[in-house]
MARGUFI-389085 format. One record per atom (N, C-alpha, C): residue in one letter; atom name; x, y, z. Coordinates in Angstrom, 3 decimals, padded with zeros to 6 digits. Example, Ala and Ser with C-alpha at 12.3 -4.5 7.8 and 13.67 -1.06 7.14 Angstrom:
<atoms>
ATOM   type   atom          u          v          w
ATOM      a      N    013.190   -005.690    007.800
ATOM      a     CA    012.300   -004.500    007.800
ATOM      a      C    013.200   -003.300    007.800
ATOM      s      N    012.850   -002.250    007.080
ATOM      s     CA    013.670   -001.060    007.140
ATOM      s      C    012.900    000.030    007.870
</atoms>
This chain:
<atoms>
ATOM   type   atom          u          v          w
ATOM      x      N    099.043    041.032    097.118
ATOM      x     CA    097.674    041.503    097.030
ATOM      x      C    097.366    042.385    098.232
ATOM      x      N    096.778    043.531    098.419
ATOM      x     CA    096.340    044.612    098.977
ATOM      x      C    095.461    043.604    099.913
ATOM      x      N    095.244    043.982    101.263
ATOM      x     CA    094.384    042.799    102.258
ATOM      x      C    093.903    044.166    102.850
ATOM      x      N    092.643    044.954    102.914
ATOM      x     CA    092.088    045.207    103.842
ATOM      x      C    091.011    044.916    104.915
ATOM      x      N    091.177    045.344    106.041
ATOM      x     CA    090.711    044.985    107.369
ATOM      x      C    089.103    045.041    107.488
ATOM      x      N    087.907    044.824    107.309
ATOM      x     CA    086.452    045.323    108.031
ATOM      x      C    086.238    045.071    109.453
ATOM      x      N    086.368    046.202    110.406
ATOM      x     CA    086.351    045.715    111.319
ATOM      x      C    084.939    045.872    112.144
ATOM      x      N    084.172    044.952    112.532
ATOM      x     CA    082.505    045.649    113.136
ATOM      x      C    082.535    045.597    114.799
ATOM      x      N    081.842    046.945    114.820
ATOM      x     CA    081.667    047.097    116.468
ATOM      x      C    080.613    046.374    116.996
ATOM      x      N    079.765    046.360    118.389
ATOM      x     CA    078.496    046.043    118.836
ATOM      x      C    077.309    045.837    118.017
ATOM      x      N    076.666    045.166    118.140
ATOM      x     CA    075.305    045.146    117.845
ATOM      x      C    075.576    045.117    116.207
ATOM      x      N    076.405    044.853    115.475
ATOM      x     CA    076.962    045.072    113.975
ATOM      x      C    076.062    043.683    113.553
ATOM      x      N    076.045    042.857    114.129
ATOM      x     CA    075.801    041.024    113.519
ATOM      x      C    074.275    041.004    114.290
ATOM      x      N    073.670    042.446    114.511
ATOM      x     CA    071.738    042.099    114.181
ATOM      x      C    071.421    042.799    113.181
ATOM      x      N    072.602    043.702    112.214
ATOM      x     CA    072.083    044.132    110.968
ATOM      x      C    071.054    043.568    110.394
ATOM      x      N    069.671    044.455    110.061
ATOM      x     CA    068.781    043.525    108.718
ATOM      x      C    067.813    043.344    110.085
ATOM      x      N    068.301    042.985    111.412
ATOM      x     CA    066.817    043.115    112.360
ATOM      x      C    066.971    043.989    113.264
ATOM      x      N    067.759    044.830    113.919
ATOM      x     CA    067.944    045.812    114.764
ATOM      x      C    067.218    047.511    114.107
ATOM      x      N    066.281    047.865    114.135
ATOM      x     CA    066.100    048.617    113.935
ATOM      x      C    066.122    049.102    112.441
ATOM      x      N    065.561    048.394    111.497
ATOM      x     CA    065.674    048.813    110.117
ATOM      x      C    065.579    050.062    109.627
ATOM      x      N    064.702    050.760    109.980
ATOM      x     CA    064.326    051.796    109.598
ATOM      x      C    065.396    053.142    109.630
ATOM      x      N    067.142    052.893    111.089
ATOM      x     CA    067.959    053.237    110.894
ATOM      x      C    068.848    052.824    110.125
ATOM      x      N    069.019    051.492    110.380
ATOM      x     CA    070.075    050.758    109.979
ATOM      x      C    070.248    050.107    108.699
ATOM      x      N    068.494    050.042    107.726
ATOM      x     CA    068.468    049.104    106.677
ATOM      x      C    068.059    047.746    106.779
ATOM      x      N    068.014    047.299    105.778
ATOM      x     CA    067.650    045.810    105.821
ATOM      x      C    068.987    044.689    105.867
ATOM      x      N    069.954    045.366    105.076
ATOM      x     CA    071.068    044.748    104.874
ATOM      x      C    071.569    043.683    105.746
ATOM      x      N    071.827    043.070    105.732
ATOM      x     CA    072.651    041.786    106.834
ATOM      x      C    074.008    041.698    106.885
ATOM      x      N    074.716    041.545    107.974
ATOM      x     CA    076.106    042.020    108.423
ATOM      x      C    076.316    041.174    107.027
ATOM      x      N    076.203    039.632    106.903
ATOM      x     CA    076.727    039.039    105.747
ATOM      x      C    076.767    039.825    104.288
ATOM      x      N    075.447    039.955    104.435
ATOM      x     CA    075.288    040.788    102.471
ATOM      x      C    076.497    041.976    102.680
ATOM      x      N    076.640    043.253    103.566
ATOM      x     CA    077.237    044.288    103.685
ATOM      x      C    078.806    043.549    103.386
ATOM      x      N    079.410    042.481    104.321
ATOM      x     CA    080.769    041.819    103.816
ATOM      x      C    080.738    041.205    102.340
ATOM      x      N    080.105    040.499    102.177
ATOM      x     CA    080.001    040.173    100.565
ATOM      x      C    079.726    041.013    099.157
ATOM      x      N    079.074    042.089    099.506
ATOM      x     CA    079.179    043.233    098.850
ATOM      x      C    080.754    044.439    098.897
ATOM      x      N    080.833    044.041    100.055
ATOM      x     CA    082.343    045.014    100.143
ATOM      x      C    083.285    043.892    099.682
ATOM      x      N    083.755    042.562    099.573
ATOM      x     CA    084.116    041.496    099.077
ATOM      x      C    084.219    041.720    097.636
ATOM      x      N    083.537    041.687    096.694
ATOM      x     CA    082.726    041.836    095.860
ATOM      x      C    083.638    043.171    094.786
ATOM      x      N    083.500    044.048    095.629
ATOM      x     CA    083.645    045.364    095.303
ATOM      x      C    085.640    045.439    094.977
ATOM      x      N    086.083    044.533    096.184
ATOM      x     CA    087.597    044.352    096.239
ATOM      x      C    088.120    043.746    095.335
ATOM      x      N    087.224    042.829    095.291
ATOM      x     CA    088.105    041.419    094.306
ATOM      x      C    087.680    042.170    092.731
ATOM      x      N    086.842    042.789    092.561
ATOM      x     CA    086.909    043.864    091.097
ATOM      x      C    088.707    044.703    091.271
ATOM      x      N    088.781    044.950    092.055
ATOM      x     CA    090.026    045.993    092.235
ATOM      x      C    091.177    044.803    092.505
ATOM      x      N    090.920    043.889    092.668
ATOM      x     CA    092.339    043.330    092.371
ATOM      x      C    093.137    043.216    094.262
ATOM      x      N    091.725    043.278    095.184
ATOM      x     CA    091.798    043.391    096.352
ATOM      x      C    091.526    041.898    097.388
ATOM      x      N    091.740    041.960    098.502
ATOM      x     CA    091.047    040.747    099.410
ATOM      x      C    090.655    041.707    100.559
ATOM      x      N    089.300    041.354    101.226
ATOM      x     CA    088.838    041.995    102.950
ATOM      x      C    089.033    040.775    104.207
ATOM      x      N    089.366    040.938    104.946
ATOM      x     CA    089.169    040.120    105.995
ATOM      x      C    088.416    041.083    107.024
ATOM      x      N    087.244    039.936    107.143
ATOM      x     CA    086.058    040.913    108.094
ATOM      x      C    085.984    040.104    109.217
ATOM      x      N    085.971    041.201    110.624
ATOM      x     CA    085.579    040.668    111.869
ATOM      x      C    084.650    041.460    112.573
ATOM      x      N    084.274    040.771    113.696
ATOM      x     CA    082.732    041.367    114.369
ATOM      x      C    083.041    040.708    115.329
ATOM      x      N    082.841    041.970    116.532
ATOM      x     CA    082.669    041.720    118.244
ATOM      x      C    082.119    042.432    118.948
ATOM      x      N    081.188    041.818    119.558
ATOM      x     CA    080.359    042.693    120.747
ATOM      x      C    081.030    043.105    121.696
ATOM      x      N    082.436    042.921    122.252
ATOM      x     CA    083.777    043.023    122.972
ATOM      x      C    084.885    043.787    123.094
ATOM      x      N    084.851    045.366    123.646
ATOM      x     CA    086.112    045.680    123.466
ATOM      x      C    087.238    045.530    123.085
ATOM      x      N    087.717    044.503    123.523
ATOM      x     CA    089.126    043.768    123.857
ATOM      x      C    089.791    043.145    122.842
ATOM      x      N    088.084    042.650    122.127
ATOM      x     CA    088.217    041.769    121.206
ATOM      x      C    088.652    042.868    119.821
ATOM      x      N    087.940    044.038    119.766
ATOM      x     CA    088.244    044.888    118.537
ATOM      x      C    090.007    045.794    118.580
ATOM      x      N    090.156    045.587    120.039
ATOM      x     CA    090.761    046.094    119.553
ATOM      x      C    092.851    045.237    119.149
ATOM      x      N    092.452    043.812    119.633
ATOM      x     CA    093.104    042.942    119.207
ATOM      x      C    093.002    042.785    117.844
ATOM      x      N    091.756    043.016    117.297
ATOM      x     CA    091.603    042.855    115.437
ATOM      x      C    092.314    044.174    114.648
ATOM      x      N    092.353    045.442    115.571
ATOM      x     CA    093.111    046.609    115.107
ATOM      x      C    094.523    046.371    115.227
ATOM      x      N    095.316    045.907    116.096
ATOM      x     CA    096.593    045.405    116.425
ATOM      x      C    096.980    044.234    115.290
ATOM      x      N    095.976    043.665    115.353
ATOM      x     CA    096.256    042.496    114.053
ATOM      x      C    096.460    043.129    112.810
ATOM      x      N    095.246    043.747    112.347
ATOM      x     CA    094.975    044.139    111.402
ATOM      x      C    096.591    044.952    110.619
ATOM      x      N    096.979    045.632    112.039
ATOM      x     CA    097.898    046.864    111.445
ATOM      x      C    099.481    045.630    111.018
ATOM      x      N    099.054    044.599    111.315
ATOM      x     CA    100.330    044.019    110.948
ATOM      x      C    100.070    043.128    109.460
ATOM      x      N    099.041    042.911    109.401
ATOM      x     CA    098.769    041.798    108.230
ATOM      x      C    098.176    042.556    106.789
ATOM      x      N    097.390    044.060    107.221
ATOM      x     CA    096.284    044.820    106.184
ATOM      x      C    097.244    045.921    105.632
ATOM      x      N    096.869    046.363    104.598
ATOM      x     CA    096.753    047.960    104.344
ATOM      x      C    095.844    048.682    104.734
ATOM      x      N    094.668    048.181    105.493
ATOM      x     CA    093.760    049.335    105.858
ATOM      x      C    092.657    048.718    106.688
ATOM      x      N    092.037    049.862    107.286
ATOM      x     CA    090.960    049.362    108.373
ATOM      x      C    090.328    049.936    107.667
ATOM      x      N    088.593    049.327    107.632
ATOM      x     CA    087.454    050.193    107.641
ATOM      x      C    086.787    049.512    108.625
ATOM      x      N    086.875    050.519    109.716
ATOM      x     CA    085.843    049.990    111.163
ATOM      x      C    084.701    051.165    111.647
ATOM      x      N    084.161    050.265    111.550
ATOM      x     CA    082.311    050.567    112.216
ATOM      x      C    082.487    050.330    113.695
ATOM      x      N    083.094    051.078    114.821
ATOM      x     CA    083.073    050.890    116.064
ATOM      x      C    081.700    051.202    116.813
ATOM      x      N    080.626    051.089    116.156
ATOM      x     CA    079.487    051.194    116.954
ATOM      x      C    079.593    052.303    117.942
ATOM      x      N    078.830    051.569    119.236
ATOM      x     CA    078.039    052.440    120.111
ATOM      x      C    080.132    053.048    120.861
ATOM      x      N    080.717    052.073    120.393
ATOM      x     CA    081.970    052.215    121.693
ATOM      x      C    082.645    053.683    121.098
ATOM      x      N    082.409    054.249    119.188
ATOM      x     CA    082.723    055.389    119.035
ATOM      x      C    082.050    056.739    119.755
ATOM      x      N    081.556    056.513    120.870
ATOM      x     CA    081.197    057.082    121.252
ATOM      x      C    081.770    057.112    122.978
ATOM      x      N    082.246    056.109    123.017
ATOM      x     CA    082.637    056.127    124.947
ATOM      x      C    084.374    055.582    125.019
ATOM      x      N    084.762    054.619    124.017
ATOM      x     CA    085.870    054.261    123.923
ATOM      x      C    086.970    055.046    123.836
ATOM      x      N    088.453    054.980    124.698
ATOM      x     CA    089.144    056.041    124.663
ATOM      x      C    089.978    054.348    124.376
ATOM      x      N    090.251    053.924    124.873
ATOM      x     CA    090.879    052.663    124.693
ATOM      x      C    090.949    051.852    122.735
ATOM      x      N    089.955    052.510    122.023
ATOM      x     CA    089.487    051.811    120.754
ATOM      x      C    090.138    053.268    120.190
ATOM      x      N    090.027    054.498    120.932
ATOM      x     CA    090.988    055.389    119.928
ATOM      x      C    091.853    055.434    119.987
ATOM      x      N    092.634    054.878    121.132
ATOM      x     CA    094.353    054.630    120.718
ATOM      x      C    094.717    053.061    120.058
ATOM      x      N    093.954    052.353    119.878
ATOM      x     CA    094.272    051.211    119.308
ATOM      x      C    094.213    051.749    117.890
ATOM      x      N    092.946    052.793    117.509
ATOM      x     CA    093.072    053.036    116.104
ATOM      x      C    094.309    053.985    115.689
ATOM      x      N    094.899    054.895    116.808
ATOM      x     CA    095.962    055.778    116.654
ATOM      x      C    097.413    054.916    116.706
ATOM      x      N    097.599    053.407    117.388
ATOM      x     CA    098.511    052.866    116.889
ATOM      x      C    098.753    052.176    115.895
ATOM      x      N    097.586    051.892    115.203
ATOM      x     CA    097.883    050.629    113.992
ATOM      x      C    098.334    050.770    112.957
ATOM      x      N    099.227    052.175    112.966
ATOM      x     CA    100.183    052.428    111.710
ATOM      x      C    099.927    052.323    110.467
ATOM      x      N    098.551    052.146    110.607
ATOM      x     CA    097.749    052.265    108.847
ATOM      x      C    096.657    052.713    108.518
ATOM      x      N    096.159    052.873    107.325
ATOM      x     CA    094.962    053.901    107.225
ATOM      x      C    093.895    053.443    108.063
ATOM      x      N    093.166    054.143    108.347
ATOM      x     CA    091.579    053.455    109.410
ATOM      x      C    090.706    055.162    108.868
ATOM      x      N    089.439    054.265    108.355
ATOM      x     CA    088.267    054.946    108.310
ATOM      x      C    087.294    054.484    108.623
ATOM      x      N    086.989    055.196    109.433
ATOM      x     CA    085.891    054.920    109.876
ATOM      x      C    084.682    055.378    109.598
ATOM      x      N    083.434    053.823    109.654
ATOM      x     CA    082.509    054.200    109.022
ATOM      x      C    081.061    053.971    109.996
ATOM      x      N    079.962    054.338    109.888
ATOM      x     CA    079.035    054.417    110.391
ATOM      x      C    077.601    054.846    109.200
ATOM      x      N    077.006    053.567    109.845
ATOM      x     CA    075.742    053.122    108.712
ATOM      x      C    074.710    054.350    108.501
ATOM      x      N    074.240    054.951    109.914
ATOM      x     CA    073.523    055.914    110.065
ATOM      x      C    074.323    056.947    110.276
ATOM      x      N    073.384    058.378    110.399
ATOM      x     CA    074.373    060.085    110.146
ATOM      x      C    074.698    059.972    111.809
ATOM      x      N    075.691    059.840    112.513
ATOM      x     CA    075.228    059.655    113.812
ATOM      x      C    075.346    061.545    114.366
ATOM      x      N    075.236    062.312    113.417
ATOM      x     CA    074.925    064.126    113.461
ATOM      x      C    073.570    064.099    113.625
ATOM      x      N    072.906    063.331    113.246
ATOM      x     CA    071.703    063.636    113.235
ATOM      x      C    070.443    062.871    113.937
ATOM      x      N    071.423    062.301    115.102
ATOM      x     CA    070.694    061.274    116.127
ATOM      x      C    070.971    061.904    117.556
ATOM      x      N    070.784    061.186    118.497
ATOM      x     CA    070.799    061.241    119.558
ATOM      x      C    071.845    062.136    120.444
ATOM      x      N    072.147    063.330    121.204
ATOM      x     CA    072.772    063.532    121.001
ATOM      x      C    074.561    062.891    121.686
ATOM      x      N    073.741    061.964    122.541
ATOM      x     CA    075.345    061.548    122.766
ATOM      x      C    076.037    060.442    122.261
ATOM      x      N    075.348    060.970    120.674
ATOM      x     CA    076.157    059.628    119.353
ATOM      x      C    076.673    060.760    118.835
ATOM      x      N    076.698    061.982    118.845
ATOM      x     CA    077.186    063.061    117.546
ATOM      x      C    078.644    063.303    117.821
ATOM      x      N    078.880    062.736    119.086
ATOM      x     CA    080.852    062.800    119.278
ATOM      x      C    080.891    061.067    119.136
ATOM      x      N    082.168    061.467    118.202
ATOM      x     CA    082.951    059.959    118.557
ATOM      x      C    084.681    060.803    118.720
ATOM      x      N    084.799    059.414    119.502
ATOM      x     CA    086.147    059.577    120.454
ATOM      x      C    086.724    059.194    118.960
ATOM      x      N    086.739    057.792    118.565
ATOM      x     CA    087.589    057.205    117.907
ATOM      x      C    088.061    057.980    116.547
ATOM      x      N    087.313    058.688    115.902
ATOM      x     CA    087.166    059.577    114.723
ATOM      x      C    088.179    059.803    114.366
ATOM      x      N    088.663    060.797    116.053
ATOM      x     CA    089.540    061.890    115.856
ATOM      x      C    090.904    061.227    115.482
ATOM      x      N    091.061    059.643    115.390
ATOM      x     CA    092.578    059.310    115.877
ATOM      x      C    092.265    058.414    113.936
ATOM      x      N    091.527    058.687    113.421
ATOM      x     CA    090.822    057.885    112.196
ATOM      x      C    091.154    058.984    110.678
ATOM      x      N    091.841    058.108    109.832
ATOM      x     CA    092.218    059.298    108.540
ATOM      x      C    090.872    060.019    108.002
ATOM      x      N    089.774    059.494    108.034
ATOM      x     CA    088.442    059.669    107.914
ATOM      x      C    087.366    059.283    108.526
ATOM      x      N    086.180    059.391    108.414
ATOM      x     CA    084.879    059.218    109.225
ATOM      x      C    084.177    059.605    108.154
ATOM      x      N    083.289    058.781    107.368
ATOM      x     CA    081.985    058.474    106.370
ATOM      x      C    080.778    057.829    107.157
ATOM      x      N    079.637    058.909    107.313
ATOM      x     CA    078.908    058.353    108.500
ATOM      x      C    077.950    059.189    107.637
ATOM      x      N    075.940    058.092    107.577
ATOM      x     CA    075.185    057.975    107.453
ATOM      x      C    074.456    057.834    105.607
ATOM      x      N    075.668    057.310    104.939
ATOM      x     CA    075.709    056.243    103.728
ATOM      x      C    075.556    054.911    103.500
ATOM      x      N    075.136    054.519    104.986
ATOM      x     CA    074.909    052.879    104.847
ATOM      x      C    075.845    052.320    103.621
ATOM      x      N    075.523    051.116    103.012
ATOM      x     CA    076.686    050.314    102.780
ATOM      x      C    077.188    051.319    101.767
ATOM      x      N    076.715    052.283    101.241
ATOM      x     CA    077.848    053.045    100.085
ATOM      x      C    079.097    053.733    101.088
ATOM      x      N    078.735    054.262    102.582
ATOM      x     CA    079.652    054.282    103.004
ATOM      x      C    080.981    053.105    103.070
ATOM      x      N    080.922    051.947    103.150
ATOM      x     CA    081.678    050.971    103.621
ATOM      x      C    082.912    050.965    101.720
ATOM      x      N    081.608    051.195    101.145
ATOM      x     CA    081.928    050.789    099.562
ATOM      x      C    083.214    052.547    099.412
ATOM      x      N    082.822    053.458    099.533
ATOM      x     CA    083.607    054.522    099.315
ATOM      x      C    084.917    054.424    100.656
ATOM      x      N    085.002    054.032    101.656
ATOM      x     CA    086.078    053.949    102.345
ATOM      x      C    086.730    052.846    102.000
ATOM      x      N    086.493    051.936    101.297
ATOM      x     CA    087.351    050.755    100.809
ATOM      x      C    087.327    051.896    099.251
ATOM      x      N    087.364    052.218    098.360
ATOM      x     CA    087.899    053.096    097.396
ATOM      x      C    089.102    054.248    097.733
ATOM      x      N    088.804    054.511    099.117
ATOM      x     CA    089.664    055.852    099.338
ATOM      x      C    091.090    054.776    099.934
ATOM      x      N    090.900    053.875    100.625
ATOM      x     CA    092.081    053.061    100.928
ATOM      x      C    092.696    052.766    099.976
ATOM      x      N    091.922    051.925    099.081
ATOM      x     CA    092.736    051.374    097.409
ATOM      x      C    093.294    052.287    096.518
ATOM      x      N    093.023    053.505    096.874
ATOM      x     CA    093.669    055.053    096.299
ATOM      x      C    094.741    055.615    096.690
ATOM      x      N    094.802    055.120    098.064
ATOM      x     CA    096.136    055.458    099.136
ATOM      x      C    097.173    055.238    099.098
</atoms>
């Protein structure tokens, strides 16, 4: 069975109260159970993790690349400062797309670069959960 990775950056697990009006109402839970949901139609399994912790994500990318066919990681605020989270995504020898809830083009401007992107087969950013839902389609296509 096909096992892909969800991997969540910072501030990912106040979904639904952090700022709705960017982020949605959604709750880190509903967003995994909906991408869950979406897999097990396809004949898929997700294993989802969440860390406010560098260290910690990028041990789940190292994992991931040994156990998954694919990442879909939401590296938060760190796609933006992490050079360390883009070579973890440039070693894990398997697809990684990365996704982001809000357009981060059309925010602030020192969210409109991400480091990690560049080392990422894709970047789907400001589709909220249809993003998460179309990068788990483009993996299962792969």
């Amino acid at each position: 069975m096909i096992k892909i990775a969800i991997v969540h950056g910072p501030n990912l697990n106040l979904l639904g109260q952090r700022n709705p009006e960017v982020y949605g109402n959604l709750t880190l839970e509903q967003l995994e159970a909906a991408v869950a949901e979406r897999a097990a139609e396809r004949g898929a399994e997700v294993e989802a993790f969440q860390s406010n912790h560098e260290g910690e994500l990028i041990d789940a990318l190292h994992a991931a690349g040994k156990s998954c066919q694919g990442v879909i990681f939401n590296p938060g605020g760190f796609s933006h400062t992490s050079v360390a989270l883009r070579d973890a995504v440039e070693a894990s020898r398997i697809p990684v797309i990365e996704v982001h809830i809000s357009n981060i083009h059309g925010r602030e401007h020192f969210r409109r670069t991400s480091l990690t992107a560049a080392a990422a087969q894709a970047c789907i950013s400001g589709m909220g959960l249809q993003g998460y839902l179309s990068a788990l389609e483009a993996l299962l296509n792969s």
